[in-house]
PDB file of N, CA, C and O in Angstrom:
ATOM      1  N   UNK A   1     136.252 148.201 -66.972  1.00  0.00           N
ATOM      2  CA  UNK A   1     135.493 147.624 -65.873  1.00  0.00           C
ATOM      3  C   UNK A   1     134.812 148.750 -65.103  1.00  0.00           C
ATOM      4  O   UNK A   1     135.392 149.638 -64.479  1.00  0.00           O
ATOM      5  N   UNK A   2     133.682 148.608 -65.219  1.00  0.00           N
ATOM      6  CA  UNK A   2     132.738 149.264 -63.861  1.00  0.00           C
ATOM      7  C   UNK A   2     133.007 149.298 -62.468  1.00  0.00           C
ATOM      8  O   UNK A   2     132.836 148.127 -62.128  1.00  0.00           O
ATOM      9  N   UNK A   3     133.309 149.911 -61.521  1.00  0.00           N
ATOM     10  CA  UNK A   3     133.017 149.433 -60.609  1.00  0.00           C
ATOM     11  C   UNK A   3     132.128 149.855 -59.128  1.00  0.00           C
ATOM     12  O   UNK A   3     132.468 150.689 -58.289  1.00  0.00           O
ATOM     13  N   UNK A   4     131.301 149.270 -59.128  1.00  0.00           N
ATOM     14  CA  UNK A   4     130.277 149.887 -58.201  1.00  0.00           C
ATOM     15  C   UNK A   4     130.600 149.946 -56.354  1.00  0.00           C
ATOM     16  O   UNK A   4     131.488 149.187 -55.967  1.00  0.00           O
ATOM     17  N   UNK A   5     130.071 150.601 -55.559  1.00  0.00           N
ATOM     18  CA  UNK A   5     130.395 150.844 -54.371  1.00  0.00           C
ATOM     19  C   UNK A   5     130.970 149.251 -53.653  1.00  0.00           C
ATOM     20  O   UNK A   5     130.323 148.299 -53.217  1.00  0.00           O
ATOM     21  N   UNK A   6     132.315 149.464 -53.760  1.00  0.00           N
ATOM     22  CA  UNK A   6     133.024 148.091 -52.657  1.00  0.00           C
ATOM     23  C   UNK A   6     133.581 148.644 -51.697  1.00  0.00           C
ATOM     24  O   UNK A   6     134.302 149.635 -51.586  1.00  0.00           O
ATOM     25  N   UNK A   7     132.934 147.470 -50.607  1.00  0.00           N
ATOM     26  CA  UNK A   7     132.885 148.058 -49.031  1.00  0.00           C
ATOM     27  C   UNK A   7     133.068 146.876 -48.242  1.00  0.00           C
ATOM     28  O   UNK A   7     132.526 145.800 -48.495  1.00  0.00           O
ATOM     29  N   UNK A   8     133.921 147.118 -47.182  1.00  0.00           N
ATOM     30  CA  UNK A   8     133.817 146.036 -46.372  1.00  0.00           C
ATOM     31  C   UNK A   8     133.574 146.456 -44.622  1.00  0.00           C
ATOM     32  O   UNK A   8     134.414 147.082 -43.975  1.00  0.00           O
ATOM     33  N   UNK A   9     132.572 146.081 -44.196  1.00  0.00           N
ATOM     34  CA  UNK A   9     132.018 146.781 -42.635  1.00  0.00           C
ATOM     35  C   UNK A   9     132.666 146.212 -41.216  1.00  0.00           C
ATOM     36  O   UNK A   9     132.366 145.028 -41.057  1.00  0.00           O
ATOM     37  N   UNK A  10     133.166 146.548 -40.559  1.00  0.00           N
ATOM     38  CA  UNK A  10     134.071 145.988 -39.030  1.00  0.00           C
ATOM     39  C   UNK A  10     133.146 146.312 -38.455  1.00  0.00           C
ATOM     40  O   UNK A  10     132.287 147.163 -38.688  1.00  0.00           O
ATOM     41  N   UNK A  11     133.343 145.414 -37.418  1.00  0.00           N
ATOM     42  CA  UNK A  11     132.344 145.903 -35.933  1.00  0.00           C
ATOM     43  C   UNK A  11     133.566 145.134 -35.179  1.00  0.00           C
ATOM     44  O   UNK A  11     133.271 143.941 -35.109  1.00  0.00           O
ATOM     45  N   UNK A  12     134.622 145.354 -34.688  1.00  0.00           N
ATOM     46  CA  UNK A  12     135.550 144.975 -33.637  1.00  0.00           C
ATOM     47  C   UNK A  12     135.027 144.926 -32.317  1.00  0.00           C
ATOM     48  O   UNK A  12     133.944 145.493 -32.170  1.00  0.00           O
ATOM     49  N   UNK A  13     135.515 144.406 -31.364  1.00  0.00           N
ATOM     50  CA  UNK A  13     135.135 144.047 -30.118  1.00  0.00           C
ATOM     51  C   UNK A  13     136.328 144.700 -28.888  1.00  0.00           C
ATOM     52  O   UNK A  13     136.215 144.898 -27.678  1.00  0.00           O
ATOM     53  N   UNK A  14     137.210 144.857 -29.635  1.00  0.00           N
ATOM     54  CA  UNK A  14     138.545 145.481 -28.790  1.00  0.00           C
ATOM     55  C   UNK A  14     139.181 146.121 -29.471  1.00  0.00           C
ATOM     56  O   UNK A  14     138.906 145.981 -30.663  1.00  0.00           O
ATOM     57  N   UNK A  15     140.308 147.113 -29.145  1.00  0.00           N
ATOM     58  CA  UNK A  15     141.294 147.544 -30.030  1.00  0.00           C
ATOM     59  C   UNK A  15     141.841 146.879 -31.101  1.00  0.00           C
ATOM     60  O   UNK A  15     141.796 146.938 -32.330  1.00  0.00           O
ATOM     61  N   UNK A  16     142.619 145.924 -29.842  1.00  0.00           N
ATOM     62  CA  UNK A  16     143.379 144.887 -31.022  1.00  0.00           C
ATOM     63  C   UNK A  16     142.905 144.383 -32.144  1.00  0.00           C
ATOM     64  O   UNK A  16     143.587 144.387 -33.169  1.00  0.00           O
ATOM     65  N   UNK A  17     141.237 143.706 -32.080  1.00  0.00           N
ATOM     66  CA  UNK A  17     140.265 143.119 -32.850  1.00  0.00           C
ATOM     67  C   UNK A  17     140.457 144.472 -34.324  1.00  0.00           C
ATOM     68  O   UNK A  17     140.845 144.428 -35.491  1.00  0.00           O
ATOM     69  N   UNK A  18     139.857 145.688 -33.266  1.00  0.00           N
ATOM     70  CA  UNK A  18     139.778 146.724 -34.874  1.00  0.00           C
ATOM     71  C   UNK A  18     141.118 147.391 -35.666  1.00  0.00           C
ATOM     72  O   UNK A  18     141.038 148.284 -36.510  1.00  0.00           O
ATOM     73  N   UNK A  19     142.439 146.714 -35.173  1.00  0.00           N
ATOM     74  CA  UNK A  19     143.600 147.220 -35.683  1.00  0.00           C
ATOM     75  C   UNK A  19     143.996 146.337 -36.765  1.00  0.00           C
ATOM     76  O   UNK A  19     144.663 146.559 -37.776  1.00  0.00           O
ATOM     77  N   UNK A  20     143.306 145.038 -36.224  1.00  0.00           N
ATOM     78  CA  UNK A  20     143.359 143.737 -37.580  1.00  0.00           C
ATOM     79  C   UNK A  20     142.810 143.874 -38.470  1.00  0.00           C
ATOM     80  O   UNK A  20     143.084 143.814 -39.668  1.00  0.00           O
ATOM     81  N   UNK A  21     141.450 144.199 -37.573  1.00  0.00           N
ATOM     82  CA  UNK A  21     140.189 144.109 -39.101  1.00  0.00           C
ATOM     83  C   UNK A  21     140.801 145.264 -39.930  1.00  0.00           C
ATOM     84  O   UNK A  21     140.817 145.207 -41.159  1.00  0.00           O
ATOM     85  N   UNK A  22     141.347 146.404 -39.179  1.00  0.00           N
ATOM     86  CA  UNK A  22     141.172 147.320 -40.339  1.00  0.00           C
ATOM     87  C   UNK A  22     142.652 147.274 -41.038  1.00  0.00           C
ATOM     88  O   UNK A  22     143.011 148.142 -41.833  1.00  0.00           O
ATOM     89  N   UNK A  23     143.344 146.337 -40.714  1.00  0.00           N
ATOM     90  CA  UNK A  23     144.835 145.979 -41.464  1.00  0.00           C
ATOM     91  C   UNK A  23     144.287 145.250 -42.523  1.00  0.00           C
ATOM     92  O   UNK A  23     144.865 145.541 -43.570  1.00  0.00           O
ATOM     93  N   UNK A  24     142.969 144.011 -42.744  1.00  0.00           N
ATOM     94  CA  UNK A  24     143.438 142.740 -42.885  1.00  0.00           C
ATOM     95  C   UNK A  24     141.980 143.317 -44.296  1.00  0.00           C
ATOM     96  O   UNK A  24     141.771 142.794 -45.390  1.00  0.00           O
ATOM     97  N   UNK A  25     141.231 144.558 -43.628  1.00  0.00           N
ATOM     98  CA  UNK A  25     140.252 145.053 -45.282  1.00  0.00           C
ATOM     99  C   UNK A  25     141.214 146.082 -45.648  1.00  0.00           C
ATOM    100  O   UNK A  25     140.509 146.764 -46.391  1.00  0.00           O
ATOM    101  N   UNK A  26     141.829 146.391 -45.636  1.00  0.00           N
ATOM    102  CA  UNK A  26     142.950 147.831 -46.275  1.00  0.00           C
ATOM    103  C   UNK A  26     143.563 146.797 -47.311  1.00  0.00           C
ATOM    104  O   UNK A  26     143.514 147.014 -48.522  1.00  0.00           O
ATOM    105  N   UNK A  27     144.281 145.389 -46.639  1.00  0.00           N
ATOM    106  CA  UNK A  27     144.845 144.345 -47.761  1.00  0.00           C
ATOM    107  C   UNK A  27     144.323 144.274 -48.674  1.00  0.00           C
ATOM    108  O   UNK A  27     144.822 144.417 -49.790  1.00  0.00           O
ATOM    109  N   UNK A  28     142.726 143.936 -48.316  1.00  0.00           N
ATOM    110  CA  UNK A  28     142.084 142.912 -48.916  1.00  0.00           C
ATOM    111  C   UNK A  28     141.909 143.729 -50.199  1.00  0.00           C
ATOM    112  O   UNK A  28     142.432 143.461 -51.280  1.00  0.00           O
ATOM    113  N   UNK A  29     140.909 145.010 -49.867  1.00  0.00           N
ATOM    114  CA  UNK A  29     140.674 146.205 -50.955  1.00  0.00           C
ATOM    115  C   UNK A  29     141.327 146.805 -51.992  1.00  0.00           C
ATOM    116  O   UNK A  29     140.946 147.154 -53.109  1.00  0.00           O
ATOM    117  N   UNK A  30     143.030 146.903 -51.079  1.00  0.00           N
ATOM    118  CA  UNK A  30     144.119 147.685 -51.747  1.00  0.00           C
ATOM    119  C   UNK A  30     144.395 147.618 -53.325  1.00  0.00           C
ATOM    120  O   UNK A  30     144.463 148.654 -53.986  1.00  0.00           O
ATOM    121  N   UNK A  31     144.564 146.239 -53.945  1.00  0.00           N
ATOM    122  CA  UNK A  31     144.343 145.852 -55.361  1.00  0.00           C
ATOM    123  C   UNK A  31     143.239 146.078 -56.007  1.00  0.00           C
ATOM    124  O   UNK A  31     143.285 146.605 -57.118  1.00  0.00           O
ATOM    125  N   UNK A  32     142.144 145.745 -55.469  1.00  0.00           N
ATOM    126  CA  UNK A  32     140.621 146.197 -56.305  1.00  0.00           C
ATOM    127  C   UNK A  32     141.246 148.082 -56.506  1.00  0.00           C
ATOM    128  O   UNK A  32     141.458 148.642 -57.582  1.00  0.00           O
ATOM    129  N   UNK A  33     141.393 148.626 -55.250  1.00  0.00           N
ATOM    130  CA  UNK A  33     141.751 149.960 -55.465  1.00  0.00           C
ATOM    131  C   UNK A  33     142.732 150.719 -56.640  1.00  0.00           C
ATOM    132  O   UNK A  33     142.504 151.623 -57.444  1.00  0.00           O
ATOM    133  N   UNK A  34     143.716 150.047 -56.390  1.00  0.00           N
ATOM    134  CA  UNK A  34     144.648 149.791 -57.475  1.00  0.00           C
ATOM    135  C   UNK A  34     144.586 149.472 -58.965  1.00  0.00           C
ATOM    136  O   UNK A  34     145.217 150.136 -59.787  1.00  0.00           O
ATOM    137  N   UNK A  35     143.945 148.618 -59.236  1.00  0.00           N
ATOM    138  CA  UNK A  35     143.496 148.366 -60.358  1.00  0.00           C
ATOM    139  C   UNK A  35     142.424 149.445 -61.193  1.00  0.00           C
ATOM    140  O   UNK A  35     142.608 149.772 -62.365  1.00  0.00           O
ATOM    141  N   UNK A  36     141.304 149.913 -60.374  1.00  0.00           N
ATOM    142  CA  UNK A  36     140.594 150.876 -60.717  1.00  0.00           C
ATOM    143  C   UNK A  36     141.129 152.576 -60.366  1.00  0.00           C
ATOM    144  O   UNK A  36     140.274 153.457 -60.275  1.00  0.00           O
ATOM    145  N   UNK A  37     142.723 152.918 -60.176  1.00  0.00           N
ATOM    146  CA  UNK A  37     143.140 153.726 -60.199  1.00  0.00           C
ATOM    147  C   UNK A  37     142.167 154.821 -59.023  1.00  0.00           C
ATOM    148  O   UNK A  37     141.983 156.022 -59.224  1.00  0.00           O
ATOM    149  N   UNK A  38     141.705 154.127 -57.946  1.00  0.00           N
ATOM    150  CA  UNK A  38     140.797 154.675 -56.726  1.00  0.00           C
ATOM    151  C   UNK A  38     141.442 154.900 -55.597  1.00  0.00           C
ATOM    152  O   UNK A  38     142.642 154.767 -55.837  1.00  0.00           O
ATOM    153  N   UNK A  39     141.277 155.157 -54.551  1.00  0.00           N
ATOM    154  CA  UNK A  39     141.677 155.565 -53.039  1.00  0.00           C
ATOM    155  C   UNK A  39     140.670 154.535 -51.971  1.00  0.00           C
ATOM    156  O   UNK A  39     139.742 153.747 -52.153  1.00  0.00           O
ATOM    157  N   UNK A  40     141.353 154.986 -50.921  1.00  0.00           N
ATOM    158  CA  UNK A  40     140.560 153.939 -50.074  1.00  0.00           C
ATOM    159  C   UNK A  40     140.189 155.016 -48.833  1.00  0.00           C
ATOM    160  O   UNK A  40     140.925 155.693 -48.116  1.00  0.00           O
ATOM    161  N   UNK A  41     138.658 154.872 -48.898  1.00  0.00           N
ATOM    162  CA  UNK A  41     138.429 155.645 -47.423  1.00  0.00           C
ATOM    163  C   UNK A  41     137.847 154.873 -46.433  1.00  0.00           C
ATOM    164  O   UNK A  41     136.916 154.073 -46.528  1.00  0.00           O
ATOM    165  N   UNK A  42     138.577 155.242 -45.361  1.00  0.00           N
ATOM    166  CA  UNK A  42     138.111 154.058 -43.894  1.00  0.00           C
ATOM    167  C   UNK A  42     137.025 155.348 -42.767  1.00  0.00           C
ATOM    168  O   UNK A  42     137.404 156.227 -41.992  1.00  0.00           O
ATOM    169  N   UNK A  43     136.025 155.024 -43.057  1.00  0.00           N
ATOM    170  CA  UNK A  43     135.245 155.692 -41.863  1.00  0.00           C
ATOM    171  C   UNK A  43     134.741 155.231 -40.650  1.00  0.00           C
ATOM    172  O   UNK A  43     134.197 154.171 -40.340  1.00  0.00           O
ATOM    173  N   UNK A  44     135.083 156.419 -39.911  1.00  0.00           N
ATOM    174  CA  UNK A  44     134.242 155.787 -38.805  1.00  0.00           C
ATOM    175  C   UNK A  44     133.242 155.783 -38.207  1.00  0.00           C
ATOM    176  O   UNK A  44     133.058 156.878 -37.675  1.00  0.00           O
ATOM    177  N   UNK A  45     132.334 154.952 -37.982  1.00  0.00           N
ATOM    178  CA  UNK A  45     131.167 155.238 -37.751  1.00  0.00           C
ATOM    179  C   UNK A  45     130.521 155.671 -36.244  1.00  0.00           C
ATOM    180  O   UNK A  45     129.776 156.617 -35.985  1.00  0.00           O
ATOM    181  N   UNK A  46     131.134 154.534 -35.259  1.00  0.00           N
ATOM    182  CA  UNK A  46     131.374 154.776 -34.011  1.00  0.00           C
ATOM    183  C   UNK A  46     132.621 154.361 -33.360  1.00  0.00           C
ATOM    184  O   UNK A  46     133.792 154.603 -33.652  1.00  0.00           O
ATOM    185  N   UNK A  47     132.107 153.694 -32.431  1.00  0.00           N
ATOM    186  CA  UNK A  47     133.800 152.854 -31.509  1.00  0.00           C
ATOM    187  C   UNK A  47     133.613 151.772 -31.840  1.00  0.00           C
ATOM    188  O   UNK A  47     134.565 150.999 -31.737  1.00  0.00           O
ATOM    189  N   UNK A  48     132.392 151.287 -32.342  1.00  0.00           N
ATOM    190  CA  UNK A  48     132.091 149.592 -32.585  1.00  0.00           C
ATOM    191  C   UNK A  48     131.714 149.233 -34.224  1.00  0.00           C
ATOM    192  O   UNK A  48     131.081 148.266 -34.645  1.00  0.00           O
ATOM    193  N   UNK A  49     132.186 150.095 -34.810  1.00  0.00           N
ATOM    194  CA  UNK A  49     131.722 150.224 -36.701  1.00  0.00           C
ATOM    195  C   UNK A  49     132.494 150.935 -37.302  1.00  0.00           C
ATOM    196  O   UNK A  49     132.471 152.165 -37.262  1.00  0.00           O
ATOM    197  N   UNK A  50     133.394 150.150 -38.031  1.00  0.00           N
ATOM    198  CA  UNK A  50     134.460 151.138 -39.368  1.00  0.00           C
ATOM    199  C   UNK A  50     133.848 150.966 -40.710  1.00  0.00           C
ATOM    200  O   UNK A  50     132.951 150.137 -40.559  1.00  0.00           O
ATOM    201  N   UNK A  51     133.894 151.322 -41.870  1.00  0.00           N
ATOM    202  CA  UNK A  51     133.577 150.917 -42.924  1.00  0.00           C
ATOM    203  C   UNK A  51     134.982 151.582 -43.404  1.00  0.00           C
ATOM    204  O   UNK A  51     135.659 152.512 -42.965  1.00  0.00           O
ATOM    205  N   UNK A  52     135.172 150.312 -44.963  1.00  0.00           N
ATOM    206  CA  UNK A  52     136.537 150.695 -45.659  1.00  0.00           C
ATOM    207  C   UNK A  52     136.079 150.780 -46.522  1.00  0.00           C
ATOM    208  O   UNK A  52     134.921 150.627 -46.133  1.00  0.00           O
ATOM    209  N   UNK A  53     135.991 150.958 -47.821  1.00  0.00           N
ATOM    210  CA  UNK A  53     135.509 151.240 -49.326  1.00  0.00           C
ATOM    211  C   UNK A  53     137.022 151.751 -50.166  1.00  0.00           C
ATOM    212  O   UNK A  53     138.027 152.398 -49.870  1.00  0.00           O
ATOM    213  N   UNK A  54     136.412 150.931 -51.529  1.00  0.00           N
ATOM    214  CA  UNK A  54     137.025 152.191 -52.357  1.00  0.00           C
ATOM    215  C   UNK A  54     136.360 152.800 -52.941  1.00  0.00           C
ATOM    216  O   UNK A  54     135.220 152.463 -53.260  1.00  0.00           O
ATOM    217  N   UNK A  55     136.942 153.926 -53.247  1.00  0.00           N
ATOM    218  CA  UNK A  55     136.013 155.414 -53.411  1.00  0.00           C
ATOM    219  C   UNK A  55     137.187 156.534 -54.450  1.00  0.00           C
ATOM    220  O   UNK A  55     138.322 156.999 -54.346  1.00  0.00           O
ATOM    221  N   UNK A  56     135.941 156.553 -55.518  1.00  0.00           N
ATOM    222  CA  UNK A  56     136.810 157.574 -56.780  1.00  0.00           C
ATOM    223  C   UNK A  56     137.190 159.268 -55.912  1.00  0.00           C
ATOM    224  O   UNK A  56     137.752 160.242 -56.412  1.00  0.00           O
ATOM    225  N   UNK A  57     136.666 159.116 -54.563  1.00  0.00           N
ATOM    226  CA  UNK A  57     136.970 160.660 -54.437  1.00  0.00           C
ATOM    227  C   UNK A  57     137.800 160.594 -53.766  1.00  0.00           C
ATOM    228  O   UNK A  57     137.864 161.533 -52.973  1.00  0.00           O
ATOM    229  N   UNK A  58     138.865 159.553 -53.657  1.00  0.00           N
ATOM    230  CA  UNK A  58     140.097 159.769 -52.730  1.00  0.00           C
ATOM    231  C   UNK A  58     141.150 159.278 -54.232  1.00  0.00           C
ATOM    232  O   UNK A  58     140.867 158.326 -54.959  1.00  0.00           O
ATOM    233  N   UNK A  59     142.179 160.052 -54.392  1.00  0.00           N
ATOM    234  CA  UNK A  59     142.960 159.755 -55.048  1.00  0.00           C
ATOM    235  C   UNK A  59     143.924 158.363 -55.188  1.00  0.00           C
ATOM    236  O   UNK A  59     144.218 157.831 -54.118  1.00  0.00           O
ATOM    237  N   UNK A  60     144.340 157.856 -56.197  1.00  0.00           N
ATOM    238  CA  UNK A  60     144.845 156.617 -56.134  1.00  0.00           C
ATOM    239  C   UNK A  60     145.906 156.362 -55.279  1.00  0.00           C
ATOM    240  O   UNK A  60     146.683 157.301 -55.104  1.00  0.00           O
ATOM    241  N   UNK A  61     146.191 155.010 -54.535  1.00  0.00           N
ATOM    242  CA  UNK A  61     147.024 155.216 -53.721  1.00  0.00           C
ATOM    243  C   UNK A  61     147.368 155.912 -52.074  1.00  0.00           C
ATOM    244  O   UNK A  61     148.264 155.902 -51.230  1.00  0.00           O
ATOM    245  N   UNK A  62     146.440 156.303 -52.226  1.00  0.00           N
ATOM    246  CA  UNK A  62     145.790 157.515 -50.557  1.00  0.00           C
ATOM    247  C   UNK A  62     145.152 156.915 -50.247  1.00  0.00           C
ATOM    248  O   UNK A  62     144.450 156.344 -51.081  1.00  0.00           O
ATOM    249  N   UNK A  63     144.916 156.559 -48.368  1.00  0.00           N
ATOM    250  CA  UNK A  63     144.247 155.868 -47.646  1.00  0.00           C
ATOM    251  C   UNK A  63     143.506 157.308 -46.726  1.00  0.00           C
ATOM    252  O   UNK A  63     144.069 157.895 -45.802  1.00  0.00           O
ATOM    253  N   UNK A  64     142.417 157.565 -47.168  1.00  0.00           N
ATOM    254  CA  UNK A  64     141.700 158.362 -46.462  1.00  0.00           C
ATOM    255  C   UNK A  64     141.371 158.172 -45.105  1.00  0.00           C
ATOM    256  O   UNK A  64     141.196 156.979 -44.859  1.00  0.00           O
ATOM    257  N   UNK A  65     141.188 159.093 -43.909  1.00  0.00           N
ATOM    258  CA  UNK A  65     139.873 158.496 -42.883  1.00  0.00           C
ATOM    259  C   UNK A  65     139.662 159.431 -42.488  1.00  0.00           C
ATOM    260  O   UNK A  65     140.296 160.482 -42.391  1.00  0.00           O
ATOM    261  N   UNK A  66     137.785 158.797 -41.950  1.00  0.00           N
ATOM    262  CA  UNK A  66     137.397 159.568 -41.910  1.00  0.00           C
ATOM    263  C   UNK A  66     136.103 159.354 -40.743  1.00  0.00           C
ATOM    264  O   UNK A  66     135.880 158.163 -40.526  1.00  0.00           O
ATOM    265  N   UNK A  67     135.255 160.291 -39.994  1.00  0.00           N
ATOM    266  CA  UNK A  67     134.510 160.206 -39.456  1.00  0.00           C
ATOM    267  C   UNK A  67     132.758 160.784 -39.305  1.00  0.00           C
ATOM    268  O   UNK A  67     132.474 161.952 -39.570  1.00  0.00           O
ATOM    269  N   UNK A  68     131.901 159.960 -38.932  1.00  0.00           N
ATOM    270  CA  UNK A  68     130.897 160.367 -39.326  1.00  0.00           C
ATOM    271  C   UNK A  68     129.856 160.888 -38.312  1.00  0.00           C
ATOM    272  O   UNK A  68     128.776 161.328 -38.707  1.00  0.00           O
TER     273      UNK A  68
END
């Protein structure tokens, strides 16, 4: 299987809001990650934008983060 850039984008509204979102795409991703033997990097973009992806340059199993 191929797999091309998978990403999922937060824009939270509060803490609490971005502690879910970014619990509830770490879930969601974790198996796609898994399966393609990938890592997961969570960036940040600002205070109001995370992006999660998986990404071949983080090792399998490793939850990267990171900021931009």
């Amino acid at each position: 299987m191929t797999l091309e850039k998978v990403r999922v984008k937060i824009y939270p509204s509060s803490v609490e809001k971005r502690d879910l979102d970014l619990a509830r795409a770490i879930d969601y991703l974790l198996p796609v990650a898994f399966e393609n033997r990938q890592g997961l990097l969570v960036t940040r973009c600002s205070a109001y934008e995370y992006h999660v992806e998986v990404s071949r340059a983080v090792p399998c199993g490793v939850i990267l983060e990171s900021r931009t």
